[in-house]
PyMOL Python script that loads the backbone (N, CA, C, O; Angstrom):
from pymol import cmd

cmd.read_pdbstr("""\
ATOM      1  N   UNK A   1      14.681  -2.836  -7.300  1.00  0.00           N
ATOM      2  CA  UNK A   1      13.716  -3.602  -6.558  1.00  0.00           C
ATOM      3  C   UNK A   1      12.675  -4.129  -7.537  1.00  0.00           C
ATOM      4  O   UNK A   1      12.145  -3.429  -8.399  1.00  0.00           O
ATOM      5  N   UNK A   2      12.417  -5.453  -7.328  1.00  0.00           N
ATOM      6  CA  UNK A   2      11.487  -5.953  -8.040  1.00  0.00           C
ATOM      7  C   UNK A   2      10.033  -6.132  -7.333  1.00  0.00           C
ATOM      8  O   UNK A   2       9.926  -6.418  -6.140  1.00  0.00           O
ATOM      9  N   UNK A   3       8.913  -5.930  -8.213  1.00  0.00           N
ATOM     10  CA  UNK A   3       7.250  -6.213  -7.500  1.00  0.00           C
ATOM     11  C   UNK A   3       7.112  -6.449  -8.307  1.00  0.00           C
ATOM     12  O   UNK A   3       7.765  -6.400  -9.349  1.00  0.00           O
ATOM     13  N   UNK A   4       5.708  -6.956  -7.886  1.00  0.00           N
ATOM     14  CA  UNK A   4       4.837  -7.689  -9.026  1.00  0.00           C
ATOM     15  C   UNK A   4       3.547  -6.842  -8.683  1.00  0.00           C
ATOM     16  O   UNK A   4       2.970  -7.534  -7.844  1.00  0.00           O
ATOM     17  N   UNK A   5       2.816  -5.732  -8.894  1.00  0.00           N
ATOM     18  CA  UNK A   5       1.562  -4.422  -9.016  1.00  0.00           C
ATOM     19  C   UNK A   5       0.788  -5.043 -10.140  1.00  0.00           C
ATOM     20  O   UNK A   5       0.878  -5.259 -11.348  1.00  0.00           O
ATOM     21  N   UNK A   6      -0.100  -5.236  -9.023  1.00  0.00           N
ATOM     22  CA  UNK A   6      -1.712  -5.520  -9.804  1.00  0.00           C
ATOM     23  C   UNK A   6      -1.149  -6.262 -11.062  1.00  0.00           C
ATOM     24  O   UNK A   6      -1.261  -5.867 -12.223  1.00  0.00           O
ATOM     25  N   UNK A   7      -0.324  -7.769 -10.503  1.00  0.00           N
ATOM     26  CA  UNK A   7      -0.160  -8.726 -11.177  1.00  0.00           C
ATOM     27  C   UNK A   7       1.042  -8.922 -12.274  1.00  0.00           C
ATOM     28  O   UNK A   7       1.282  -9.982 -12.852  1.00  0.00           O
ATOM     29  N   UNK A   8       1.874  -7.467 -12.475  1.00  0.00           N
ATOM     30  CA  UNK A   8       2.649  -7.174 -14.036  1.00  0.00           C
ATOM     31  C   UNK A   8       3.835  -6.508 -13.068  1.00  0.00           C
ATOM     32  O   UNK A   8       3.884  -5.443 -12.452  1.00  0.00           O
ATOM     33  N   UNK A   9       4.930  -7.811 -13.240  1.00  0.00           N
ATOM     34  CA  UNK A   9       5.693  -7.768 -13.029  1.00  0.00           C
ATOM     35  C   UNK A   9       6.813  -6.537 -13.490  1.00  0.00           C
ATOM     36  O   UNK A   9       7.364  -6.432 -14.585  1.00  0.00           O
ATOM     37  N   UNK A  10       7.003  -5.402 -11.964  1.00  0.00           N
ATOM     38  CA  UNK A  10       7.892  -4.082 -12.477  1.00  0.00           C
ATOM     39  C   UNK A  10       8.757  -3.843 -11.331  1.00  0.00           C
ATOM     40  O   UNK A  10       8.691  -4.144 -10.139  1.00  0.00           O
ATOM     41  N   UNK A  11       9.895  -2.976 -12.328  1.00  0.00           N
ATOM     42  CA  UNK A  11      11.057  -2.771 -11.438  1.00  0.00           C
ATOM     43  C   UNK A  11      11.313  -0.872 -11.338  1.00  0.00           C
ATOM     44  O   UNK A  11      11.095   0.154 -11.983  1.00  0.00           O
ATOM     45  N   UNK A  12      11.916  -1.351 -10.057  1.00  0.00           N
ATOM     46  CA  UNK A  12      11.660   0.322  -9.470  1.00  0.00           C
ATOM     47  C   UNK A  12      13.043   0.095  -8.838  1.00  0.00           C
ATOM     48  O   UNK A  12      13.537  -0.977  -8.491  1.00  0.00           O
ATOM     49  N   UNK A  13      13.707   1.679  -8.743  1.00  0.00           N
ATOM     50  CA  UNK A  13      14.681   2.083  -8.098  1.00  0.00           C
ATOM     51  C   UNK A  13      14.273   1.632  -6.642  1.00  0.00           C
ATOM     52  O   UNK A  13      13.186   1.094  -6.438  1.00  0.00           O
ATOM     53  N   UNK A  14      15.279   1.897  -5.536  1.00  0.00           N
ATOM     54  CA  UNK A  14      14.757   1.531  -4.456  1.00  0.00           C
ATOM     55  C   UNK A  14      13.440   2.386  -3.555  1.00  0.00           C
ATOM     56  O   UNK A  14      13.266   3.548  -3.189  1.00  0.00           O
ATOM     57  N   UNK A  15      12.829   1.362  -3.471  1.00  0.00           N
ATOM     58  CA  UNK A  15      11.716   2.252  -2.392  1.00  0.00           C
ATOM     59  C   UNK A  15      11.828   2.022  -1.379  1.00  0.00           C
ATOM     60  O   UNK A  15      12.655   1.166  -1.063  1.00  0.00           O
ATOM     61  N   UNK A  16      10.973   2.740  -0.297  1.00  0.00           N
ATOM     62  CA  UNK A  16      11.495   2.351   1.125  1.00  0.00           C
ATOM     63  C   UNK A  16      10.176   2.033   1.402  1.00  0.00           C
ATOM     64  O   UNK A  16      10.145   1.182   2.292  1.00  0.00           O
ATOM     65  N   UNK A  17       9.125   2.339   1.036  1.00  0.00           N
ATOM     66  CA  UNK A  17       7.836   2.679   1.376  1.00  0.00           C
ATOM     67  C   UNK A  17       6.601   1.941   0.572  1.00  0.00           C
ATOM     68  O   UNK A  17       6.749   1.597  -0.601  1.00  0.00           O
ATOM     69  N   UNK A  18       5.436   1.736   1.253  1.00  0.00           N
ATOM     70  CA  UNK A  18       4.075   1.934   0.110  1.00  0.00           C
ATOM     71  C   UNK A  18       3.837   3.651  -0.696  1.00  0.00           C
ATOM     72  O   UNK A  18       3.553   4.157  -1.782  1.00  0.00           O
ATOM     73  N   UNK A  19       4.176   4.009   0.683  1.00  0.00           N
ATOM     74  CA  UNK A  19       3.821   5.624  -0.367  1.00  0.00           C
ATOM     75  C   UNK A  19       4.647   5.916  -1.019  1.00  0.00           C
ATOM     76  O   UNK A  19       4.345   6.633  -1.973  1.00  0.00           O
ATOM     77  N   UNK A  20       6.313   5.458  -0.818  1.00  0.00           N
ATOM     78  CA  UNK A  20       7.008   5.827  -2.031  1.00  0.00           C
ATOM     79  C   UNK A  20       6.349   5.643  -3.047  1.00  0.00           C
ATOM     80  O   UNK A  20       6.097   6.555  -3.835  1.00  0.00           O
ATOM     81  N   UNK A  21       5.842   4.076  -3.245  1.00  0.00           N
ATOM     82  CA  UNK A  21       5.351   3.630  -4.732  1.00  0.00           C
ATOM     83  C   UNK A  21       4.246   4.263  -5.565  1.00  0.00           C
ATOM     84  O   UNK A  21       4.114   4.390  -6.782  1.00  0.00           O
ATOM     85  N   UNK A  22       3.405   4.662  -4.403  1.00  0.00           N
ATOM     86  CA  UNK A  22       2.164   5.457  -4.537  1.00  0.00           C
ATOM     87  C   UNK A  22       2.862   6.312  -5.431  1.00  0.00           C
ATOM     88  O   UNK A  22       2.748   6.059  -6.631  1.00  0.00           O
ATOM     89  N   UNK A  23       3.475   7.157  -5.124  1.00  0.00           N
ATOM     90  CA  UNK A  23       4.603   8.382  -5.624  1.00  0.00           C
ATOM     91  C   UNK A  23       4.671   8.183  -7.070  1.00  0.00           C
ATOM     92  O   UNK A  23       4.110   8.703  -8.035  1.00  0.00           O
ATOM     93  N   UNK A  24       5.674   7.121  -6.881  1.00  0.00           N
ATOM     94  CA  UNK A  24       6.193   6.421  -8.433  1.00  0.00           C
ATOM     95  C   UNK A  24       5.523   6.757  -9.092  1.00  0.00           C
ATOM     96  O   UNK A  24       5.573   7.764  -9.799  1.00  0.00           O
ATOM     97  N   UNK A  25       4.209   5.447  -8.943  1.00  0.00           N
ATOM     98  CA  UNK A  25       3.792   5.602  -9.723  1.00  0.00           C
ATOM     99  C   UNK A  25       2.507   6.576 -10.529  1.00  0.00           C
ATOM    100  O   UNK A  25       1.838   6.281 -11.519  1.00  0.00           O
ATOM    101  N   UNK A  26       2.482   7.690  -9.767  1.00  0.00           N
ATOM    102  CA  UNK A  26       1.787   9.000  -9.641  1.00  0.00           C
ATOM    103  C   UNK A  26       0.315   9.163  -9.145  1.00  0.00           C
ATOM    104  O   UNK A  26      -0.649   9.743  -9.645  1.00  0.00           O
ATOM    105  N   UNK A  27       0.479   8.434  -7.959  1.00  0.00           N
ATOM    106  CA  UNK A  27      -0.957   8.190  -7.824  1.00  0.00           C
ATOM    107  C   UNK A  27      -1.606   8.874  -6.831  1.00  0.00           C
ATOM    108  O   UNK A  27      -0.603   9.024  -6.132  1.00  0.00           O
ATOM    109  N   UNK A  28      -2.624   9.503  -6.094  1.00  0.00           N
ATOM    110  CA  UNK A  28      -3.240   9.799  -4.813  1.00  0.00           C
ATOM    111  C   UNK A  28      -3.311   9.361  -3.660  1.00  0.00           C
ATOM    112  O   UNK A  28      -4.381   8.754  -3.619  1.00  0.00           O
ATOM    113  N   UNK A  29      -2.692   9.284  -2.441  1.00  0.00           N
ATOM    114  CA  UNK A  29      -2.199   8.594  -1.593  1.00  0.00           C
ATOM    115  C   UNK A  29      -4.206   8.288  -1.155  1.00  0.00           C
ATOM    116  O   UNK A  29      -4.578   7.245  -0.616  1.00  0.00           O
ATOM    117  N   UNK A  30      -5.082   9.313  -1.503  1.00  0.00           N
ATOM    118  CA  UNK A  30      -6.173   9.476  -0.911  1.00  0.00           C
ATOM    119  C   UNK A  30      -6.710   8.803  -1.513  1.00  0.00           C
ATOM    120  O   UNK A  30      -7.281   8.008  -0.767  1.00  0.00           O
ATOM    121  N   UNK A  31      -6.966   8.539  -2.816  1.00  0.00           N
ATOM    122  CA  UNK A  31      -7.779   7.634  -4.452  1.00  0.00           C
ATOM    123  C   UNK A  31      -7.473   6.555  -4.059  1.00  0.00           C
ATOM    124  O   UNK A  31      -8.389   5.851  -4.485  1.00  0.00           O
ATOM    125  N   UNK A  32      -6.444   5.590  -3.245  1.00  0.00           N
ATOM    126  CA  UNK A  32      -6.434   4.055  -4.164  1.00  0.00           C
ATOM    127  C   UNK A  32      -6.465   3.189  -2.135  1.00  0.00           C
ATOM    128  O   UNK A  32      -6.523   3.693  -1.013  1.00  0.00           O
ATOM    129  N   UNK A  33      -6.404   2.045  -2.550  1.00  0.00           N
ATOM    130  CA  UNK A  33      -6.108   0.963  -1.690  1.00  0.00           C
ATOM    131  C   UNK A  33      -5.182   0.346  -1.683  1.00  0.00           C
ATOM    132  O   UNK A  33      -4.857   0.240  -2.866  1.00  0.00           O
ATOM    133  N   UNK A  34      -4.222  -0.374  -0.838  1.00  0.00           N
ATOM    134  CA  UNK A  34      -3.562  -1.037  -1.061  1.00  0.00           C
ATOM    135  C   UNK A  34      -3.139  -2.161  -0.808  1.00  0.00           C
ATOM    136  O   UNK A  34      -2.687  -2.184   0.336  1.00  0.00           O
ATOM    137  N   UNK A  35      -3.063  -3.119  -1.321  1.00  0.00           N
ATOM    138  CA  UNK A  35      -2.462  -4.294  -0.239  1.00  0.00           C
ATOM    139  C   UNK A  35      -1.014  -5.428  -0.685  1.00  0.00           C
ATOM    140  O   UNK A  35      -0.794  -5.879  -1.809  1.00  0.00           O
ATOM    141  N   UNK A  36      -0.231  -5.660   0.512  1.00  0.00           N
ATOM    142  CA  UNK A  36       0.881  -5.789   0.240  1.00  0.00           C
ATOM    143  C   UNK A  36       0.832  -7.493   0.988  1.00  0.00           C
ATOM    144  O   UNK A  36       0.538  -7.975   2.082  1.00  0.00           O
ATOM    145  N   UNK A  37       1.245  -7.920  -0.169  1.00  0.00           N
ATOM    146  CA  UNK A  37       1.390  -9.412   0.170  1.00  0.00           C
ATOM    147  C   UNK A  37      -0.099 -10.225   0.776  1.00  0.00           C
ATOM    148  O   UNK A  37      -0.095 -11.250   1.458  1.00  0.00           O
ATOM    149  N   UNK A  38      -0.921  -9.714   0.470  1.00  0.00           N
ATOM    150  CA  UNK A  38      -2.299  -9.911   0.720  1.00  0.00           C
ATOM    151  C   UNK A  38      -3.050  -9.440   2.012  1.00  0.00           C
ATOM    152  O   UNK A  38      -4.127  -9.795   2.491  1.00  0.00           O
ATOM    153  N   UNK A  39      -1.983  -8.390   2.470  1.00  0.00           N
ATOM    154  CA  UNK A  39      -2.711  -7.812   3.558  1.00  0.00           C
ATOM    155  C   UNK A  39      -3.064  -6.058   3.343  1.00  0.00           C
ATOM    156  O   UNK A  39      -2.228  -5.234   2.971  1.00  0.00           O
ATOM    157  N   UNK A  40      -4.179  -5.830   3.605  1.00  0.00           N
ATOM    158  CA  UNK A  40      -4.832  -4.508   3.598  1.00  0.00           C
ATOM    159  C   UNK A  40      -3.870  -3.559   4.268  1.00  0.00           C
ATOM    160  O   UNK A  40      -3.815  -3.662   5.493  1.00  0.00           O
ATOM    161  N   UNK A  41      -3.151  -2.711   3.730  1.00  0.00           N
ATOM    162  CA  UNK A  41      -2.120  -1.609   4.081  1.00  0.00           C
ATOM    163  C   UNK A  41      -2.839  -0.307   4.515  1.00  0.00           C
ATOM    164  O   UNK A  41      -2.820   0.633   3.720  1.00  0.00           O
ATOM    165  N   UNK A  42      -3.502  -0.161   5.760  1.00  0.00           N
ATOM    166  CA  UNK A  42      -4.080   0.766   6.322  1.00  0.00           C
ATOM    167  C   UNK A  42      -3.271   2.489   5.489  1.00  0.00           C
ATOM    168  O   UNK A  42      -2.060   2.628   5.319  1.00  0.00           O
ATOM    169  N   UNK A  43      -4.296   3.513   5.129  1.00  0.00           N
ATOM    170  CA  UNK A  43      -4.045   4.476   4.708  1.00  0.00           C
ATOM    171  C   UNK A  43      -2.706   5.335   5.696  1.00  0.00           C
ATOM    172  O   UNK A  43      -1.736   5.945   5.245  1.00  0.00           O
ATOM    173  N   UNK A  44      -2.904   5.218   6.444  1.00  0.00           N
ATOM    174  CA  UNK A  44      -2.189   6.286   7.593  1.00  0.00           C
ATOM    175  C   UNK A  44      -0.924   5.240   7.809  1.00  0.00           C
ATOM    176  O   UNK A  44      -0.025   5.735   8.489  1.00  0.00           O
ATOM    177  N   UNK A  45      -0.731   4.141   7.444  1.00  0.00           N
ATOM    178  CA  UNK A  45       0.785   3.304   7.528  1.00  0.00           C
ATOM    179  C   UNK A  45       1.228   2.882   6.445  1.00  0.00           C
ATOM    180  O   UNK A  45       1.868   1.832   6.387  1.00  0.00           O
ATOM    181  N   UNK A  46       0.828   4.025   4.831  1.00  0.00           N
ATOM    182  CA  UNK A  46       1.793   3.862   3.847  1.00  0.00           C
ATOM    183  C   UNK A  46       2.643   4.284   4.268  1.00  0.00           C
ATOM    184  O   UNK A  46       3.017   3.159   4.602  1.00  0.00           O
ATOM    185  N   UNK A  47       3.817   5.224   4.810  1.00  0.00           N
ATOM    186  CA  UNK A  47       4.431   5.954   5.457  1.00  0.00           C
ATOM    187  C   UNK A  47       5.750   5.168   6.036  1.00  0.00           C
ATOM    188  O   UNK A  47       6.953   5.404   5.923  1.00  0.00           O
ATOM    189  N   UNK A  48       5.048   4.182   6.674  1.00  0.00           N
ATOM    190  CA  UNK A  48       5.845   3.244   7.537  1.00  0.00           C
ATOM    191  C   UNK A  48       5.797   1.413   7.483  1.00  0.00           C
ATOM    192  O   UNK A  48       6.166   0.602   8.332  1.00  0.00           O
ATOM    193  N   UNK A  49       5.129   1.180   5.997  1.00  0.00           N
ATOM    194  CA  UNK A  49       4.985   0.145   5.786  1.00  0.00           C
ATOM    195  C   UNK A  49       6.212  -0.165   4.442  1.00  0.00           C
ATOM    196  O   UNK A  49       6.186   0.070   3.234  1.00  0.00           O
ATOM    197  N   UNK A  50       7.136  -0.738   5.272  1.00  0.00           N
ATOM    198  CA  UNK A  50       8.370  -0.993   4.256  1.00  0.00           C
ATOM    199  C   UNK A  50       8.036  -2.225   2.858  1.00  0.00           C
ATOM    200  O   UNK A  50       7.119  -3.045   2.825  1.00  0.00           O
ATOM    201  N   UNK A  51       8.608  -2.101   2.302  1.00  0.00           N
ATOM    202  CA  UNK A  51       8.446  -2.708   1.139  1.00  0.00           C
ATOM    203  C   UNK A  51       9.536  -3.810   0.903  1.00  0.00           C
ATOM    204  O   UNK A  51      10.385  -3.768   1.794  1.00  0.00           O
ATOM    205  N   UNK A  52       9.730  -4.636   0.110  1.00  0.00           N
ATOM    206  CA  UNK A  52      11.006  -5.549  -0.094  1.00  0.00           C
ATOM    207  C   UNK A  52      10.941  -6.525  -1.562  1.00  0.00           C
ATOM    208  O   UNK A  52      10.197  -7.279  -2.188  1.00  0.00           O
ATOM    209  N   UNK A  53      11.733  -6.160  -1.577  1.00  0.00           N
ATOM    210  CA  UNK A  53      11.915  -6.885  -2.735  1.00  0.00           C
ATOM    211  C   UNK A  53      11.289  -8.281  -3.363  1.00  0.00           C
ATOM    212  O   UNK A  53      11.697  -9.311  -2.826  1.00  0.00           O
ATOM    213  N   UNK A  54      10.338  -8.423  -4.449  1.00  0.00           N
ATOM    214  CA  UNK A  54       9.539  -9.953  -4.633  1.00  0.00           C
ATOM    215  C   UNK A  54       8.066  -9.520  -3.457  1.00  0.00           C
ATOM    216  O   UNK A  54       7.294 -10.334  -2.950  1.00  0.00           O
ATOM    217  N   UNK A  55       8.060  -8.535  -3.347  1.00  0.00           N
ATOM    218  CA  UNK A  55       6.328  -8.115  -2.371  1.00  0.00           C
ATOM    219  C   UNK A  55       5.103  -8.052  -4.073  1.00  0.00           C
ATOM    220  O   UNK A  55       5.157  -7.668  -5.241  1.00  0.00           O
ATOM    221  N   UNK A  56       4.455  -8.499  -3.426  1.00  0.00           N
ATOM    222  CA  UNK A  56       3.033  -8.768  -4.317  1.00  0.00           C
ATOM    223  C   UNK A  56       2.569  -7.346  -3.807  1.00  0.00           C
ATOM    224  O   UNK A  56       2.736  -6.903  -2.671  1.00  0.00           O
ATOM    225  N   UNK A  57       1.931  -6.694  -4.914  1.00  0.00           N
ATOM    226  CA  UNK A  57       0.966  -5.338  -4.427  1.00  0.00           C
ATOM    227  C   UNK A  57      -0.138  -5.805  -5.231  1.00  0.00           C
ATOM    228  O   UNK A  57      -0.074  -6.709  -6.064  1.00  0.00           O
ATOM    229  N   UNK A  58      -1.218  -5.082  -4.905  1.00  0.00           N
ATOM    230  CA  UNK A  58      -2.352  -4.706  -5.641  1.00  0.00           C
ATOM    231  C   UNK A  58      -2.855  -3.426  -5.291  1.00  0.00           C
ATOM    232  O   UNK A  58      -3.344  -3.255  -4.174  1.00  0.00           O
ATOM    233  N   UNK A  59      -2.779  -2.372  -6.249  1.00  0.00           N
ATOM    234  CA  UNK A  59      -3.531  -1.108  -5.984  1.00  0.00           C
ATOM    235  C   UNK A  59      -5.125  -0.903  -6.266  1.00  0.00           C
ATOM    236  O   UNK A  59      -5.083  -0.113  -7.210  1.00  0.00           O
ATOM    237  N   UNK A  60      -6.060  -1.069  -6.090  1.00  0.00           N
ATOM    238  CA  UNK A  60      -7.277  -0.498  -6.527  1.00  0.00           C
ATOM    239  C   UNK A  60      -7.616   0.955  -5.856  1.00  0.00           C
ATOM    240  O   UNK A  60      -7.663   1.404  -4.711  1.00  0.00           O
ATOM    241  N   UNK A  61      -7.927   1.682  -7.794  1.00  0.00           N
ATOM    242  CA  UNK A  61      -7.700   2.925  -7.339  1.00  0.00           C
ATOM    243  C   UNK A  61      -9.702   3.401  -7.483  1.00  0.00           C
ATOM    244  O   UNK A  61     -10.511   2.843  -8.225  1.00  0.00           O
ATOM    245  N   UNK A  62      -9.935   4.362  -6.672  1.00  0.00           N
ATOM    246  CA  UNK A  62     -11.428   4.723  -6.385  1.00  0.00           C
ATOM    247  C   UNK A  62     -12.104   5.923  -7.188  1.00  0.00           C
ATOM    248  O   UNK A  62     -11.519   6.997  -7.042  1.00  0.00           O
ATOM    249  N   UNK A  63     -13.107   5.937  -7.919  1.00  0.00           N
ATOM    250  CA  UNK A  63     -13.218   6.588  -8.984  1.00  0.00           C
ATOM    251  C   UNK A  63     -15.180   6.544  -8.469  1.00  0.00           C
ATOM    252  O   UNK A  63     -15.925   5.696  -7.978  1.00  0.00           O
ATOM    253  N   UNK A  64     -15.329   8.055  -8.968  1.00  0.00           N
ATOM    254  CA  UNK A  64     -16.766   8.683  -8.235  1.00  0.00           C
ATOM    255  C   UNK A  64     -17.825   9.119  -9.420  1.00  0.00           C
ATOM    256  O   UNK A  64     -17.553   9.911 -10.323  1.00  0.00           O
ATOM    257  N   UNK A  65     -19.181   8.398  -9.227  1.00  0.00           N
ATOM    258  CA  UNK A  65     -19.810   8.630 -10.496  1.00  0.00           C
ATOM    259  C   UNK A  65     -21.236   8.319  -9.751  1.00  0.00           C
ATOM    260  O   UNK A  65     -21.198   7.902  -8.594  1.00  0.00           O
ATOM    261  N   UNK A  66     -22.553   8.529 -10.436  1.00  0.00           N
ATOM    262  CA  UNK A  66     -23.440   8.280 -10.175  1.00  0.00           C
ATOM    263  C   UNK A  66     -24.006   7.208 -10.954  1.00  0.00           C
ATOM    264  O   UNK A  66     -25.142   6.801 -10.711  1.00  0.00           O
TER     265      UNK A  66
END
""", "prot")
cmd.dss("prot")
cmd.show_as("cartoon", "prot")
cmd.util.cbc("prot")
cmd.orient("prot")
């Protein structure tokens, strides 16, 4: 499967999922945002938000400081 994540074009075995990718690519399902094809991928429907092949992501991940 091909995406294009936060712009840099990468290839992944098959996913079924946003949270698969989350997975992949080792990330905190709780830390980041997501959005798939320019729409905001609600936290509680990585799960069930299928993915497909040529999908645009962008992850921004959330980081805590004063």
């Amino acid at each position: 499967m091909n995406l294009t994540v936060n712009g840099e074009p990468r290839s992944f075995q098959a996913l079924a999922s946003v949270a698969e990718l989350v997975a992949a690519l080792g990330l905190d399902g709780r830390k980041v945002a997501v959005e798939r094809n320019l729409e905001i991928v609600p936290r509680s429907a990585y799960g069930r938000t299928a993915l497909a092949d040529g999908d645009q992501i962008e992850i921004v991940h959330f980081i805590g400081g004063g």
